[in-house]
GULUMMI-43807 format. One record per residue (C-alpha): residue number from 1; residue in one letter; z, x, y. Coordinates in pm, 1 decimal, decimal comma. Layout:
<pts>
  pos  code        c3        c1        c2
  NUM     A         Z         X         Y
...
</pts>
This chain:
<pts>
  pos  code        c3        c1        c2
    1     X    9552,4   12009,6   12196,6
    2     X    9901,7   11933,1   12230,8
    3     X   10158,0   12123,1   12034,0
    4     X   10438,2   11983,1   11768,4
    5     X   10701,5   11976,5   12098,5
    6     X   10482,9   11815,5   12326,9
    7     X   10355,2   11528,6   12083,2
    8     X   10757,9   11502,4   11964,9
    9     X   10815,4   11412,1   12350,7
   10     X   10493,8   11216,6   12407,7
   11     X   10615,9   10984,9   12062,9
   12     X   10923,7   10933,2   12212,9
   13     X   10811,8   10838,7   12562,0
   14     X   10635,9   10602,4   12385,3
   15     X   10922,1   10404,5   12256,8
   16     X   11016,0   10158,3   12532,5
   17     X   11301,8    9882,4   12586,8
   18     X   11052,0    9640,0   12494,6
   19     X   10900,9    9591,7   12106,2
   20     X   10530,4    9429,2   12338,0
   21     X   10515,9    9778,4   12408,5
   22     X   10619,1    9998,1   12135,8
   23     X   10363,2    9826,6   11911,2
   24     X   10058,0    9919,1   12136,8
   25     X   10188,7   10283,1   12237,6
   26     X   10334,5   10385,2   11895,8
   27     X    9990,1   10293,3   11702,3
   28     X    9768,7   10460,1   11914,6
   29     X    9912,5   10789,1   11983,3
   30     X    9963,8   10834,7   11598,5
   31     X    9590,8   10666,4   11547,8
   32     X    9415,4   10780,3   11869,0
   33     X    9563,7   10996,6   12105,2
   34     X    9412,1   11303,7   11974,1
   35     X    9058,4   11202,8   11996,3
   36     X    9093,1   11143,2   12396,4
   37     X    9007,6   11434,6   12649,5
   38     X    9249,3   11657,1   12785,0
   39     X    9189,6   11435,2   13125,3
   40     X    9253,9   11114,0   12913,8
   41     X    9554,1   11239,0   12737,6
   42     X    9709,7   11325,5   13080,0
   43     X    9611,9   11012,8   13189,1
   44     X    9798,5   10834,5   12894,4
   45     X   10138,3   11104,8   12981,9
   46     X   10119,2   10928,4   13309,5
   47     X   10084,0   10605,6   13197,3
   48     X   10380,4   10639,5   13034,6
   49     X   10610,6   10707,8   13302,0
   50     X   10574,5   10356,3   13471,1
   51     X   10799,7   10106,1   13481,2
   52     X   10769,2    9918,2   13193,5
   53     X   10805,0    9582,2   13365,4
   54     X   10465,8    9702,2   13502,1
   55     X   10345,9    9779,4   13179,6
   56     X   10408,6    9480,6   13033,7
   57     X   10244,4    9267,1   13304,7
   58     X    9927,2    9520,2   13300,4
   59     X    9876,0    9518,6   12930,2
   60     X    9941,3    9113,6   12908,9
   61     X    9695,3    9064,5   13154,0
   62     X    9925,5    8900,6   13369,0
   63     X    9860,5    9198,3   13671,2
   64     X    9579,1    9423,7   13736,3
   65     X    9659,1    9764,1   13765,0
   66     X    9553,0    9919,9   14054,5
   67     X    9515,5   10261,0   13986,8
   68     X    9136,0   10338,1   13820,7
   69     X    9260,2   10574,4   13576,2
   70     X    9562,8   10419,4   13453,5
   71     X    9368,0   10101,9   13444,3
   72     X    9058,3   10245,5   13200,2
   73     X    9352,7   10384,3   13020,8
   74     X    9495,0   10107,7   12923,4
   75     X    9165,7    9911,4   12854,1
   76     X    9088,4   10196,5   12604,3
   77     X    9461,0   10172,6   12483,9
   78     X    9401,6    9737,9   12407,5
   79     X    9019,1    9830,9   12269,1
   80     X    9180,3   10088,7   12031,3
   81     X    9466,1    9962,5   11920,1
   82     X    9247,2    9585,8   11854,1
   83     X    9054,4    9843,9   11604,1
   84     X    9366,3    9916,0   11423,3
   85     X    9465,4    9506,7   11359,0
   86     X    9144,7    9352,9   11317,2
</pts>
């Protein structure tokens, strides 16, 4: 479980230089972040220092990520946050 400082950072890593991006990261941390794993939610930390160039290309589907982890991570970020507008 993450504590009132770490979550404060984790929101604000989550607000990127691109709106594409702040409306998938900003939804599901608040929505979803706390029901992942410990394993999961570091995952997600990582995630969030790429590039977000990268980001955007991974989470458009216009690039594959390579990295396993980072790549289920953001399938369950598109699958979760696709609960929230549907």
């Amino acid at each position: 479980m993450f504590d009132a400082k770490r979550t404060a950072r984790l929101k604000w890593a989550c607000r990127r230089g691109m709106l594409e991006l702040d409306v998938l990261f900003l939804p599901f941390v608040e929505q979803g972040f706390d029901q992942l794993s410990s394993e999961q939610q570091e995952t997600f930390e990582r995630l969030l220092t790429c590039d977000d160039p990268d980001l955007f290309a991974w989470f458009m589907g216009h690039q594959v990520c390579t990295d396993p982890e980072l790549a289920k991570m953001i399938d369950i970020v598109l699958k979760r946050v696709k609960l929230y507008v549907d």
